[in-house]
N, C-alpha and C positions, 0 to 999 in steps of 0.2 A: 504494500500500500504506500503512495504517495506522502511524502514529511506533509504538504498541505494537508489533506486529509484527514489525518492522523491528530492535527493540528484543530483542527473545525471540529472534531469530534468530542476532543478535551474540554474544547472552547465551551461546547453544544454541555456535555454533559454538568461541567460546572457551573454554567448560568443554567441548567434545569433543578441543580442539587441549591443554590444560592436563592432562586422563585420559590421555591420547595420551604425551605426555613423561613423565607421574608412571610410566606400562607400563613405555616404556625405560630408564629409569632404573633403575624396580625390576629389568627383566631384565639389566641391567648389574652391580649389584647383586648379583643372585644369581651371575651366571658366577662372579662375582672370588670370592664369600663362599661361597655354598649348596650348596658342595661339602666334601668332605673330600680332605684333601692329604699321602698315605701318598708311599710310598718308590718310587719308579720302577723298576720291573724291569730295564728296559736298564741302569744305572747302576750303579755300586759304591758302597757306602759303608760308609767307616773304621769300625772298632769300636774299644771301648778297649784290647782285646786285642792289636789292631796295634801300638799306641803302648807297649804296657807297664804299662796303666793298672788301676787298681781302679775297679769301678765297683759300687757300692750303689744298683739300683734300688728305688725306691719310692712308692708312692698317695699323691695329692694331691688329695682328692674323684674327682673324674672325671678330673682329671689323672695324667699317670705322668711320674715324671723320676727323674735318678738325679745320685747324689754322687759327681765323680770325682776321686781323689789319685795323684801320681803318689808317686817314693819316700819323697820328704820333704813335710812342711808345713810353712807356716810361719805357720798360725794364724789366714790372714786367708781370705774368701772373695768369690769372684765369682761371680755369677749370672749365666750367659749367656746370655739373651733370641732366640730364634732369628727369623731372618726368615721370609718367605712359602715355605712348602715345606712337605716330609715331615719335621718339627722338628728337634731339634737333630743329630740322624743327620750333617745336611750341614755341620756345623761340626766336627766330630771333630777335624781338623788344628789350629784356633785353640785347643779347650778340653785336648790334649795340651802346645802350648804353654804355655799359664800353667801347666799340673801342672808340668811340669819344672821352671818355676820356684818348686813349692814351692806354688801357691798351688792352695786346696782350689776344686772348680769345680762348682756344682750349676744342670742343665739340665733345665726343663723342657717339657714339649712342650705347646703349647696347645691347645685346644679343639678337635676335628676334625684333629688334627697327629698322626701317626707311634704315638707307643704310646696317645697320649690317646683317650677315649675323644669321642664325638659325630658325630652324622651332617653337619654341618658347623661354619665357623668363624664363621658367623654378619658377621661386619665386624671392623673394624680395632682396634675400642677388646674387643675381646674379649681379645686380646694383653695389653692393659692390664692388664685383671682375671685372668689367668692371673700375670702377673711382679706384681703385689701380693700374691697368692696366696703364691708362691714367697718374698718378704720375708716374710713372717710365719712362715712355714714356716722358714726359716734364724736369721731373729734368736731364734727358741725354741730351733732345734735346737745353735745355737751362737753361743750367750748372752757376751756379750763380744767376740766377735771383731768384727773390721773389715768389713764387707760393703761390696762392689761391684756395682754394676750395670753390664752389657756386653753393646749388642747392635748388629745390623746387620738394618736397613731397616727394616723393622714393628718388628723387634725393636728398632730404634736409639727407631722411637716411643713404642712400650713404654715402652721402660725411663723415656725423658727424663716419660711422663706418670705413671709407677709412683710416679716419686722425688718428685714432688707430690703425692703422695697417702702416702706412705712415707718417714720418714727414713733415706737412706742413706751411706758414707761418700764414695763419691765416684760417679761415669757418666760412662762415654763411650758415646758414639750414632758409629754408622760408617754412613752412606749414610740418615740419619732423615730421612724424610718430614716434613711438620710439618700437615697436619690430613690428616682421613678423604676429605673431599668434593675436597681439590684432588688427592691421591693417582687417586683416579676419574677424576678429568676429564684428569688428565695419562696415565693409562694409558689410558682410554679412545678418546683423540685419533684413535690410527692406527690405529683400525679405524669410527667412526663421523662422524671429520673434526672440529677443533676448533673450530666455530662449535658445535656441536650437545653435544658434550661440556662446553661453558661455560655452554647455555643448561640443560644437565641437571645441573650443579652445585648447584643449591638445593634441588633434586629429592632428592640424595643427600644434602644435608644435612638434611634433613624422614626420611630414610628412617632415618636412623643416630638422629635423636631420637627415634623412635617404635620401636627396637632396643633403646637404649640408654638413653634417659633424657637431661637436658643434658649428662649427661658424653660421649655418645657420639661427640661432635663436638671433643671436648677437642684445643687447640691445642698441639705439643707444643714448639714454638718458648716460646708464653707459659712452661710448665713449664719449661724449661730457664731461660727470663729470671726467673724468679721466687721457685722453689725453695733459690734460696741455697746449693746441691749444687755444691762442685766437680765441673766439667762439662768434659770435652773432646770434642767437637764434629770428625770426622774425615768429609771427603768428598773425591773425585775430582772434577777438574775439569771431566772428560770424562763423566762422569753422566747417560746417557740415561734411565734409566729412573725417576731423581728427579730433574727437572731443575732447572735455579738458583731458579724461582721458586715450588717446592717444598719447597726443599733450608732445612731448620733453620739448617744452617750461616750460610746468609744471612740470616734473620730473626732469630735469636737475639742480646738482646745483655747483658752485665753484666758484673761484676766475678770473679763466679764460675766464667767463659765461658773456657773456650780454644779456636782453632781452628786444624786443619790442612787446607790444601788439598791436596791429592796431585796435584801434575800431572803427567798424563800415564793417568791415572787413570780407572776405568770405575766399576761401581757394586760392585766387592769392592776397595776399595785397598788392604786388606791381603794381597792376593795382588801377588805380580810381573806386571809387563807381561806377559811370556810366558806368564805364568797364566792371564792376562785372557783375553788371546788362544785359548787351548786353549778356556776356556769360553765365549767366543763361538762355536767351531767347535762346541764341544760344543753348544750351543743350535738351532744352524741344524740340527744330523743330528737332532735331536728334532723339530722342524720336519717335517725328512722323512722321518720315521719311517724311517731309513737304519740298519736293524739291525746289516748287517754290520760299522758304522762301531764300534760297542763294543767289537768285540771285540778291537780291537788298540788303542786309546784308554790312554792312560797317565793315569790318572788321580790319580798323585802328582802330575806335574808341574802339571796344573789346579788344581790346591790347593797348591799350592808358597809360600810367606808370603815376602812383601817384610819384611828383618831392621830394614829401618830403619823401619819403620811400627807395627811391635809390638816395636819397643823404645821406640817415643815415649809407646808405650800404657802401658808397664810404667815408663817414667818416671814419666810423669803418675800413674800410683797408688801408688808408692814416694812421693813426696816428702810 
C-alpha cells in the first residue's frame, strides 16, 4: 500500500477515534447540565414558614429568589449560593440559621433550578453568572451594608468565582469544587471508569469554552488565591463526591485563606454525623426508587447542623 494511503487512513481513523470522545463527552455533558433540577416529589422541603421566617420573593431577569429575615437584623447580608439540586429549597435549615442570628439572607435559584426559570443549567460556571447577578442585585438593594457570600458545592464555586469578579465583604465555600472539567471527570469516574473520564477531560474543557466563553473554565481555587476576599474554605475529610484532588481547600493558598477540615466528614459538614448518615440512607432509597421509605423518613434529623461548624462560620464573618 501507498505511504499516502496509509497516511489518510491514520488521518481517517484518528479524527473518527477524536469525534468519538468529543460525542461522550458532550453526552456526559449534557446528563450532568441539559437538564432542569426542580424539587423531588418523594422529598420534603423546609419552607420559611416552618422556621418562622419572612420571606420577600422576587425576579431577577429569568431568575426568582427571595429575601429572608428572621425577627431581628442586624444590617448585614449573606447571599447563599445553593448547590446542584432543586435550589435553595434544600438549604432552608442553614439560611433559618443565620436569620436567627439577625442576619438578612437572600437566595437565589439559578438557571434551570427550582423557581428559576430555563429549560436547563447549561454547566457549572452558569452558577457563577447567577451569584454575580445576585451581588448586584443586593449591593443596590442594600447600599451600605456588609454582604457575604455563602455557598456549598457549585454553590461553594460560585460564590469563591463570583467574588473575582465582584467585590465582597467576606466567603466561605463548604465542599467547593475548584474547576468545571475536573468536577466531570471526578463524577464521571464511577460510571465510565477513570482512564476514560481523564482522557474526556479536555473534551469538557473545549465544551464549557465554547458554552461559556474563557471564563467558562474559571478556576475557582485561582479566585479564592487571588481575590484578596477574606475567605474560609470548609471541607470534610471524608469527601466523596469532591474529592482531595478536586477539593479548593487543597489548592487554594494566601493570606486571605482560612481553612477547616471537618473530620469525620462527608460532603454537607455542616450537618452532624448522624445527618450524614440519614442522607446517605436517604440517597440509596432514591436509588431504588423505594417509595414506601419517605414516608416514615425524619427529615429534620437529615438536616440537623453540626453547632460547632456554623459557629466557626458565624465567627469567621463577625470578626
Amino acid at each position: 500500500m501507498e505511504v499516502w494511503k496509509i497516511i489518510v487512513i491514520d488521518l481517517s481513523v484518528i479524527l473518527f477515534v477524536i469525534l468519538l470522545l468529543f460525542a461522550i463527552a458532550a453526552l456526559c455533558h449534557k446528563t450532568a447540565f441539559g437538564k432542569r433540577y426542580d424539587k423531588n416529589p418523594l422529598l420534603k422541603y423546609f419552607t420559611a414558614k416552618d422556621f418562622g421566617l419572612t420571606a420577600d420573593e422576587f425576579p431577577l431577569g429569568c431568575l426568582y429568589g427571595a429575601i429572608y429575615n428572621g425577627a431581628k437584623t442586624n444590617g448585614e447580608v449573606i447571599i447563599f449560593v445553593h448547590g446542584m439540586g432543586p435550589g435553595h429549597c434544600a438549604y432552608m435549615t442553614e439560611i433559618a440559621y443565620f436569620c436567627n442570628l439577625g442576619y438578612t439572607v437572600v437566595a437565589v435559584d439559578s438557571l434551570g433550578c427550582g423557581l428559576s426559570l430555563g429549560k436547563k443549567i447549561k454547566g457549572m460556571y452558569e452558577g457563577v453568572i447567577s451569584a454575580v447577578d445576585t451581588v448586584d442585585f443586593v449591593q443596590k438593594q442594600f447600599e451600605n451594608s456588609k454582604v457575604y457570600l455563602v455557598g456549598h458545592s457549585w454553590g461553594g464555586y460560585s460564590a469563591l468565582c463570583a467574588s473575582a469578579a465582584r467585590k465582597v465583604d467576606k466567603v466561605v465555600a463548604i465542599s467547593a469544587p475548584s474547576t468545571p472539567a475536573k468536577t466531570l471527570q471526578c463524577g464521571a469516574k464511577q460510571f465510565i471508569g477513570g482512564l476514560l473520564a481523564a482522557i474526556l477531560s479536555p473534551f469538557w474543557w473545549l465544551i464549557n469554552l465554547t458554552v461559556f466563553g474563557k471564563k467558562g473554565n474559571a478556576n475557582a481555587a485561582k479566585c479564592a488565591s487571588n481575590n484578596n476576599t477574606p475567605t474560609l474554605l470548609i471541607h470534610g475529610d471524608s469527601d466523596k463526591i469532591v474529592g482531595k484532588n478536586n477539593a479548593v481547600i487543597n489548592k487554594a493558598d494566601g493570606k486571605n485563606i482560612q481553612k477547616l477540615i471537618v473530620k469525620g466528614k462527608a460532603h454537607n459538614p455542616y450537618n452532624t454525623v448522624a445527618a450524614e448518615q440519614k442522607l446517605a440512607e436517604l440517597s440509596a432509597a432514591l436509588r431504588r426508587a423505594d417509595k414506601d421509605y419517605f414516608s416514615n423518613f425524619d427529615f429534620t434529623a437529615a438536616t440537623e447542623e453540626d453547632a460547632a461548624v456554623m459557629s466557626e462560620i458565624v465567627n469567621f464573618l463577625q470578626k
